[in-house]
DSSP file (Angstrom, degrees, kcal/mol; ACC not computed):
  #  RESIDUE AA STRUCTURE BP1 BP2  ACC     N-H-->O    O-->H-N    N-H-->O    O-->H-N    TCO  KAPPA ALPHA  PHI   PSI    X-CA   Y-CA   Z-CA
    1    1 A X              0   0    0      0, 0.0     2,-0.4     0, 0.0     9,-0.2   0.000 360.0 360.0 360.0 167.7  -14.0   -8.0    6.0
    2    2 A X  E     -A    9   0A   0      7,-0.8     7,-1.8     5,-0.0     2,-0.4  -0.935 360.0-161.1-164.6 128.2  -17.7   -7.2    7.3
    3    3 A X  E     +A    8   0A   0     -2,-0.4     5,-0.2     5,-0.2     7,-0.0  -0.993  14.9 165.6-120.8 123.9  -19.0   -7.7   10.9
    4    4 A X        -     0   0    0      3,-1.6     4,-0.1    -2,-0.4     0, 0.0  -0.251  66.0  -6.6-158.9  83.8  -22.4   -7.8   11.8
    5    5 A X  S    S-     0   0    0      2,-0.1    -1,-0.1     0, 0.0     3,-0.1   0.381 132.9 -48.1 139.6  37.2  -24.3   -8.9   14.9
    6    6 A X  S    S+     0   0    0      1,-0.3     2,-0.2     0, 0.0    -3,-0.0   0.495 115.8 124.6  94.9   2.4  -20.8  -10.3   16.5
    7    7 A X        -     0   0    0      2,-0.0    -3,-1.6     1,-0.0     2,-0.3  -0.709  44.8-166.9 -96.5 139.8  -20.2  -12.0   13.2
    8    8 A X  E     +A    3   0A   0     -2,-0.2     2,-0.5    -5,-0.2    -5,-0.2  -0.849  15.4 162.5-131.7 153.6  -16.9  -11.5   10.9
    9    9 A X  E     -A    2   0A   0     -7,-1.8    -7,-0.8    -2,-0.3     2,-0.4  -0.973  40.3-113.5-146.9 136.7  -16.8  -12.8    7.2
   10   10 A X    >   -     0   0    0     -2,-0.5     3,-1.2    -9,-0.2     2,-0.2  -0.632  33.8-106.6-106.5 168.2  -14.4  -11.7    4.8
   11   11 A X  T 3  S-     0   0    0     -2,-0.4    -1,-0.1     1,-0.2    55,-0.0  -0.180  89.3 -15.8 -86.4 127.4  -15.7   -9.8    2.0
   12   12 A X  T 3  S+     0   0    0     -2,-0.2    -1,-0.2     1,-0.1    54,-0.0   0.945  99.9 114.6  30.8  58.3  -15.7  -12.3   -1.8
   13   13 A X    <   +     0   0    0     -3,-1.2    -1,-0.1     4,-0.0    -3,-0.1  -0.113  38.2 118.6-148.4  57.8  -13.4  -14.8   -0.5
   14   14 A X  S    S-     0   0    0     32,-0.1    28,-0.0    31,-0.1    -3,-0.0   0.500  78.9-113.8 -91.2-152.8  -15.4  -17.7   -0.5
   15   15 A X  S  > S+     0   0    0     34,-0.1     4,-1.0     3,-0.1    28,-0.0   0.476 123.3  49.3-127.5 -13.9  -15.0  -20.9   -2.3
   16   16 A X  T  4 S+     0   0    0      2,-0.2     4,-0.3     1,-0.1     5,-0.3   0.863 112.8  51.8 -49.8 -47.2  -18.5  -19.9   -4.5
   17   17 A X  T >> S+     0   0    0      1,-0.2     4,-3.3     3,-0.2     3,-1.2   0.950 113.6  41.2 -76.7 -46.9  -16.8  -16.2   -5.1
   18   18 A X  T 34 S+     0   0    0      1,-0.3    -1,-0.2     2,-0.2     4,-0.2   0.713 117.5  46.9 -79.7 -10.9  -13.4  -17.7   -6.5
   19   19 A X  T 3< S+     0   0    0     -4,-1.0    -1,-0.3    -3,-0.2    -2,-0.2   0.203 114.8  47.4-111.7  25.2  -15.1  -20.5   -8.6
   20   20 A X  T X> S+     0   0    0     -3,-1.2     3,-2.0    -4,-0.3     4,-1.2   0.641 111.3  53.6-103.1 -59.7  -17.6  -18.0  -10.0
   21   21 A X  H 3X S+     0   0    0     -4,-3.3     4,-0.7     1,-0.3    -2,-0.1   0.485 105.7  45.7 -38.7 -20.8  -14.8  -15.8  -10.6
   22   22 A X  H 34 S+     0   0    0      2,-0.2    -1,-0.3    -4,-0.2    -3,-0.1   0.578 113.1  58.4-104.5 -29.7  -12.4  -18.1  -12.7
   23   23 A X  H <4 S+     0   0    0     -3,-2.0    -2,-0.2     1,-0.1    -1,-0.2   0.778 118.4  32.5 -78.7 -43.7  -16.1  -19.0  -14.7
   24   24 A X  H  < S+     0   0    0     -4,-1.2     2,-0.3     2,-0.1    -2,-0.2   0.867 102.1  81.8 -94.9 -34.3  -16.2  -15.3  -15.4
   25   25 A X  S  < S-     0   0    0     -4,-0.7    -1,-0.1    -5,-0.3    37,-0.0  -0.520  75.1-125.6 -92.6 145.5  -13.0  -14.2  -15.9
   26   26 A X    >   -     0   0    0     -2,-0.3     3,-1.3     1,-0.2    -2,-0.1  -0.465  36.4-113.2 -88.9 173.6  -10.9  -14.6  -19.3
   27   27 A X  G >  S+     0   0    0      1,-0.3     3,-0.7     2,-0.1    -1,-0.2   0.387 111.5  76.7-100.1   1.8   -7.8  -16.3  -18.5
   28   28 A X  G 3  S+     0   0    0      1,-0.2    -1,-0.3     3,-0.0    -2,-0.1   0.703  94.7  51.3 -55.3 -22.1   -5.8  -13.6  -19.3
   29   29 A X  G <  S+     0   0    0     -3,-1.3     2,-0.3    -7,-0.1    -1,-0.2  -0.316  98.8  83.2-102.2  34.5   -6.9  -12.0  -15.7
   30   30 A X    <   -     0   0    0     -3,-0.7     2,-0.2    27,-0.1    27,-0.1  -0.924  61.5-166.7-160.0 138.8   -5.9  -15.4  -14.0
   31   31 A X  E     -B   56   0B   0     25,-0.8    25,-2.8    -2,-0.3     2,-0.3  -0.682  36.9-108.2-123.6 151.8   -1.8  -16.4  -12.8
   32   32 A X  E     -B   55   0B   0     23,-0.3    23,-0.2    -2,-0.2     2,-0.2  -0.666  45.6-106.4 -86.1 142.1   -1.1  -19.8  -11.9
   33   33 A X        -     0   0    0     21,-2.7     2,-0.1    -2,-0.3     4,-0.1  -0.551  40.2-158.7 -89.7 159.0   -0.6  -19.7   -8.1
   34   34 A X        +     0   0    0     -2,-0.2    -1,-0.1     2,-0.1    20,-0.0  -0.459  35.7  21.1-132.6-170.5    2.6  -20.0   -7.1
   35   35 A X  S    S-     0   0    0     -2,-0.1     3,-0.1     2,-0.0    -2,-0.0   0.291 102.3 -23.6  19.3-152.9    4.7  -21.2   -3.8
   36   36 A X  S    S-     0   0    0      1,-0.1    -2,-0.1     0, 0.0     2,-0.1  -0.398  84.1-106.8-101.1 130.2    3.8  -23.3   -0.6
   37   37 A X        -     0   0    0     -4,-0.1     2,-0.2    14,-0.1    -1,-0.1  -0.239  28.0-133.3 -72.8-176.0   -0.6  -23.1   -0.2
   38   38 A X        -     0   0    0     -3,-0.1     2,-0.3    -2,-0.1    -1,-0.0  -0.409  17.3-109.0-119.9 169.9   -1.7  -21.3    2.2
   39   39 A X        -     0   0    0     -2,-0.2     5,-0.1     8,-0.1     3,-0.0  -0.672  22.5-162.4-101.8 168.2   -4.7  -22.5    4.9
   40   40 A X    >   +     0   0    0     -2,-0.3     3,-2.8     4,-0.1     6,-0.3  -0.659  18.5 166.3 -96.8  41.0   -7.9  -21.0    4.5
   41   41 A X  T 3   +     0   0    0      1,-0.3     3,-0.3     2,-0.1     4,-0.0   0.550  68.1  65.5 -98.0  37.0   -9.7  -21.6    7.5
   42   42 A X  T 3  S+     0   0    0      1,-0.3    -1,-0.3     2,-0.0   -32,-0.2  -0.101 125.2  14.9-108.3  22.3  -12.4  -19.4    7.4
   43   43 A X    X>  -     0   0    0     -3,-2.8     3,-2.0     1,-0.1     4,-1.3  -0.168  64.6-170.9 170.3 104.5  -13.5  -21.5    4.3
   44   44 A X  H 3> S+     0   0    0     -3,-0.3     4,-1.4     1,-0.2    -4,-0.1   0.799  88.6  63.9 -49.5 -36.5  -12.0  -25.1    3.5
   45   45 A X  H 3> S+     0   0    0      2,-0.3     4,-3.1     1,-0.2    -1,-0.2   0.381  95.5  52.9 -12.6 -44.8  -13.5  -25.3    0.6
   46   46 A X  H <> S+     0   0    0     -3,-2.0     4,-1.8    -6,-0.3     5,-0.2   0.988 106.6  52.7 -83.6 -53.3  -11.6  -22.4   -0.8
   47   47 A X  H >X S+     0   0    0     -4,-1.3     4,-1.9     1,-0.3     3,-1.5   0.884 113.8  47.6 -41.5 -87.0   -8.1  -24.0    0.2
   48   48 A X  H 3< S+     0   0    0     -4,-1.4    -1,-0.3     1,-0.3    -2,-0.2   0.667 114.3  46.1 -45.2 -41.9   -9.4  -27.3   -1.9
   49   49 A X  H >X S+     0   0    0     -4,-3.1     4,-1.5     1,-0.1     3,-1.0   0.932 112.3  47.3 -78.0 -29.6  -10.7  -25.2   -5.0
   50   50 A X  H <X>S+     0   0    0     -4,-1.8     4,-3.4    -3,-1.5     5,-0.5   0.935 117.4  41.1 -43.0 -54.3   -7.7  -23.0   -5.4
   51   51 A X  H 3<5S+     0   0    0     -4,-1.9    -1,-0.2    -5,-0.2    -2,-0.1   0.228 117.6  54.2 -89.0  35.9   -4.9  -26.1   -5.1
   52   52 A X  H <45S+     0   0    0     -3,-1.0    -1,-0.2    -5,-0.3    -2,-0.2   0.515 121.1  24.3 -91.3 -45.7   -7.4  -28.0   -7.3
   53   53 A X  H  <5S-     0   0    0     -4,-1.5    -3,-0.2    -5,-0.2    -2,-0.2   0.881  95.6-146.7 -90.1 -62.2   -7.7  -25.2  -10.4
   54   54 A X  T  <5 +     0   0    0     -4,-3.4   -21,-2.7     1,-0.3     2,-0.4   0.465  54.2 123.1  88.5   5.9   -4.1  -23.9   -9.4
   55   55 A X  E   < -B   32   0B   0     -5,-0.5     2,-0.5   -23,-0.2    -1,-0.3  -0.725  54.2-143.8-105.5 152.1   -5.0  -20.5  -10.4
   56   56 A X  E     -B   31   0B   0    -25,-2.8   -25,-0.8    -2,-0.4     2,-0.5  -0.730   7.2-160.2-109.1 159.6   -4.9  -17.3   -8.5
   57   57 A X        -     0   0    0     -2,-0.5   -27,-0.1   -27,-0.1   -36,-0.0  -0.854  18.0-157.0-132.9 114.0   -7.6  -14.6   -9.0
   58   58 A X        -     0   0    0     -2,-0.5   -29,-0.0   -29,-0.2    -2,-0.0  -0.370  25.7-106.3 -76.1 163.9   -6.5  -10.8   -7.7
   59   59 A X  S >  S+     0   0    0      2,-0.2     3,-0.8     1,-0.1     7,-0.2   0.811 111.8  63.3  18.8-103.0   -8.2   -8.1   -6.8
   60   60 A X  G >  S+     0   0    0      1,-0.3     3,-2.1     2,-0.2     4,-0.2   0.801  96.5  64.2 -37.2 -57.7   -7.8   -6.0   -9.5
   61   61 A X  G 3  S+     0   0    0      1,-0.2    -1,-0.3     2,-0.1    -2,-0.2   0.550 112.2  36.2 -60.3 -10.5   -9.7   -8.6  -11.7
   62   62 A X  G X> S+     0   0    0     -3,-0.8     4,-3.4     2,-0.1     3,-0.9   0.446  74.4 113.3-119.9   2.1  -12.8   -8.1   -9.6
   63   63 A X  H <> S+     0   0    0     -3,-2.1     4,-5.3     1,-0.2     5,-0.3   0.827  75.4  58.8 -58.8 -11.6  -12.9   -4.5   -8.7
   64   64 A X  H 3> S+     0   0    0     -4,-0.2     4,-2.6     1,-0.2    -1,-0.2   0.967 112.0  47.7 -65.6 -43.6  -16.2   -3.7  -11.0
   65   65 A X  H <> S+     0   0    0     -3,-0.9     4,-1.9     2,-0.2     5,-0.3   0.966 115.2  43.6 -60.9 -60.5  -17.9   -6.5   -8.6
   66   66 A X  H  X S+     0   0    0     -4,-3.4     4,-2.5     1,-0.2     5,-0.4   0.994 113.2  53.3 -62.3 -47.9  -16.4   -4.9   -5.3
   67   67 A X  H >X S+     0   0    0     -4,-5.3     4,-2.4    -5,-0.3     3,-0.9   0.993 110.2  45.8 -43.5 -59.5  -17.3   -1.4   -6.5
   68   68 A X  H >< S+     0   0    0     -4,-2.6     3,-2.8    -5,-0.3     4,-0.4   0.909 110.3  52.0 -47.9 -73.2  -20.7   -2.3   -7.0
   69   69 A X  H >< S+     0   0    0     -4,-1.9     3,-1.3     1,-0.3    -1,-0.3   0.717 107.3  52.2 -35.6 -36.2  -21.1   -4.1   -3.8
   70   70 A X  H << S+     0   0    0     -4,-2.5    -1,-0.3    -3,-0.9    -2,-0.2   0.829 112.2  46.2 -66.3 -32.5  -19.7   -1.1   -1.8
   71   71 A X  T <<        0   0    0     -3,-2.8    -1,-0.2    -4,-2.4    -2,-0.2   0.474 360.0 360.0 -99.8  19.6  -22.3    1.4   -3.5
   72   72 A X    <         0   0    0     -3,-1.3    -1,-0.3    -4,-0.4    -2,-0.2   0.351 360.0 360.0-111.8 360.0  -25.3   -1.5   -2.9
């Protein structure tokens, strides 16, 4: 997460960051999501592209992206 000026966002969990991710990443690096969805409501968007593709995307699969961002 990231706050700035009284504002809170969480950090590449968007519904742009998870359908660029699935775009990027080969589908070995992507599980079909599993049990009851979850809300999202700091982006609707996200809820509706996850149980739309049905895939999850970790972490782990993005850390070159997270690094970078931390050292930008």
């Amino acid at each position: 997460m990231t706050a700035q000026a009284g504002v809170l966002w969480l950090w590449r969990m968007s519904a742009v960051d998870y359908l660029t991710a699935l775009a990027d990443l080969l589908t070995d690096r992507l599980a079909p999501l599993a049990g009851e969805p979850v809300a999202t409501p700091w982006g609707p968007r996200l809820e509706q592209a996850m149980s739309d593709r049905g895939l999850a995307v970790y972490e782990e699969a993005l850390l070159s992206r997270l690094l970078a961002d931390l050292s930008s």
